[in-house]
C-alpha positions in Angstrom: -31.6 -151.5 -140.9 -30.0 -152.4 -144.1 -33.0 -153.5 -146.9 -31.2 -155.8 -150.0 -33.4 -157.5 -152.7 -32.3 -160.1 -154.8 -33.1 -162.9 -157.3 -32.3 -166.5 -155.7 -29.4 -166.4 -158.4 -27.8 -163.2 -156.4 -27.8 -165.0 -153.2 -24.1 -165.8 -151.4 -24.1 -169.3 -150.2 -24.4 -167.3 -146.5 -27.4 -165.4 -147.3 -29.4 -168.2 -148.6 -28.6 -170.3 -145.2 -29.4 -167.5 -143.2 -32.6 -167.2 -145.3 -33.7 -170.6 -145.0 -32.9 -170.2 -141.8 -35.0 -167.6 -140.1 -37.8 -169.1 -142.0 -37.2 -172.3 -140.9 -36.9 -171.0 -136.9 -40.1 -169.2 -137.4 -42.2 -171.1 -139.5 -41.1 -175.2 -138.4 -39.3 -174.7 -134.9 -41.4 -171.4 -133.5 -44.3 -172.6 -134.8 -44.0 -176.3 -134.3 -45.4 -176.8 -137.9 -43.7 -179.5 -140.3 -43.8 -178.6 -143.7 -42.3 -178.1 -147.0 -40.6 -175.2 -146.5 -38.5 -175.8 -149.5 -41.2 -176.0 -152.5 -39.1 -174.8 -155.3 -41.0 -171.8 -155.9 -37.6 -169.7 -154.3 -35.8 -170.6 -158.0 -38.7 -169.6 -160.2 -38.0 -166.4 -162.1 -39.7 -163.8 -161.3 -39.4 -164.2 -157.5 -36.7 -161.9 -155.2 -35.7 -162.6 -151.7 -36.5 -159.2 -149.5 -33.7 -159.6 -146.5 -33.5 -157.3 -143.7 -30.2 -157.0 -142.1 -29.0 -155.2 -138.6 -25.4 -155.6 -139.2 -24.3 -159.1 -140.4 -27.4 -160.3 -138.8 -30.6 -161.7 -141.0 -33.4 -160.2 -138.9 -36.2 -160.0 -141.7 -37.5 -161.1 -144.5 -40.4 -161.7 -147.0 -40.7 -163.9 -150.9 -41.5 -161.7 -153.3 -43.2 -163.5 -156.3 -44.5 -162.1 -159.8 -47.9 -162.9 -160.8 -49.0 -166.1 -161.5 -46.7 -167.8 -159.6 -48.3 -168.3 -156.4 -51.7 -166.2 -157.3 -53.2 -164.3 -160.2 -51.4 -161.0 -158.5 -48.1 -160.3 -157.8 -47.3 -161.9 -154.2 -45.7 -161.6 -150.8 -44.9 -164.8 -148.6 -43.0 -166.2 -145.8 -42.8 -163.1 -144.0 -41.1 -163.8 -141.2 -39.0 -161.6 -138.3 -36.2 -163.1 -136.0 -37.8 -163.6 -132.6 -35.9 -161.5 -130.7 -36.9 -158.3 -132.8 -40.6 -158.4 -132.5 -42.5 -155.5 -131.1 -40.6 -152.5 -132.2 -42.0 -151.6 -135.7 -40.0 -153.9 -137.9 -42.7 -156.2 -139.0 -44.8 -153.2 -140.4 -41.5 -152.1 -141.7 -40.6 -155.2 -143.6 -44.5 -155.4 -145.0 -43.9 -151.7 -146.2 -40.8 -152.2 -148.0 -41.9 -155.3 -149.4 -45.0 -153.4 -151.0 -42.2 -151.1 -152.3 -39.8 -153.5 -153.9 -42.9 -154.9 -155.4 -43.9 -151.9 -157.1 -40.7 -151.3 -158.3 -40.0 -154.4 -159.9 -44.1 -154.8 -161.3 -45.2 -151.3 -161.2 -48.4 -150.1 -159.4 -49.8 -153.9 -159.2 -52.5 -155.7 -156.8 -50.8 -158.0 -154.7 -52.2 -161.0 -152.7 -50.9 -162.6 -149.7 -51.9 -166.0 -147.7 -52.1 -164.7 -144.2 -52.2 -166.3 -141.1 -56.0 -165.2 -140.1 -55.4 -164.0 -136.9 -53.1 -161.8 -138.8 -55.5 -160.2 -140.6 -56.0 -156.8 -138.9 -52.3 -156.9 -138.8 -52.5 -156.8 -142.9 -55.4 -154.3 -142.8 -52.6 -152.0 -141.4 -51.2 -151.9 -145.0 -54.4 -151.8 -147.2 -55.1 -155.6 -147.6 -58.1 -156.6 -147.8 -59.6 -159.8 -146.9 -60.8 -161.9 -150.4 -61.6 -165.4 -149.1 -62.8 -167.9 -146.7 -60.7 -169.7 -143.9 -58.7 -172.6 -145.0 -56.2 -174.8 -143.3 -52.8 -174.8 -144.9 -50.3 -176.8 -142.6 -53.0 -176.7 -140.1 -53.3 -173.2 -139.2 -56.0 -170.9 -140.6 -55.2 -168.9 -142.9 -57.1 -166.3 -145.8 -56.3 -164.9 -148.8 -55.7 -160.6 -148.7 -55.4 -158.7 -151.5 -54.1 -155.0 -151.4 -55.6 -153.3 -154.9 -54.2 -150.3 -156.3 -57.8 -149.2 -157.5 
């Protein structure tokens, strides 16, 4: 598994497609769920693209994004694993590393995530902690997690 982190300005014209992508499998076609995947917060500064790669094939990712940007933390979103590599690991795998990029780039930061609720024990697994009610965004339930370095 080859890990590569970069700034939407260091993506290749193939790496951004693949990106988009996998997210848009997962999130639009997998999940049968119509929304704006593309809501400009990819271009900000401040935000890094975590890609997971099993030879040339995009198998992982996650959105890394500074605080402020998407919550008062640092953030992780659009976590998302090819289909056909589900059940081996690779999931907690990407989570990890994405708390690691994160830490490098920010330091020893909290970091909040919008998870799907039925995900949350899932998150639990990596020291999130569960900070809000249910809400419906794009009509699934999600809540708000927060894994605090104190």
């Amino acid at each position: 598994m080859q890990w590569i982190c970069k700034s939407f300005d260091q993506l290749t014209t193939h790496e951004l497609y693949q990106l988009l992508k996998l997210r848009v499998d997962v999130f639009v076609v997998e999940q049968t769920c119509p929304y704006p995947e593309l809501d400009g917060k990819d271009q900000f500064e401040g935000v890094y693209q975590l890609l997971g790669y099993q030879g040339n094939q995009l198998i992982a990712c996650a959105r890394l994004l500074k605080q402020g940007i998407s919550f008062e933390h640092a953030s992780i979103g659009r976590v998302a694993t090819d289909i056909n590599h589900r059940g081996n690991g690779l999931g907690h795998q990407l989570i990890q590393t994405a708390i690691e990029y994160s830490v490098q780039l920010w330091g020893n930061v909290d970091i909040t995530i919008g998870a799907q609720s039925h995900l949350e024990h899932y998150y639990a697994k990596h020291g999130f902690k569960k900070v809000s009610e249910e809400y419906l965004e794009d009509d699934i339930p999600h809540i708000d997690m927060t894994r605090s370095v104190s």
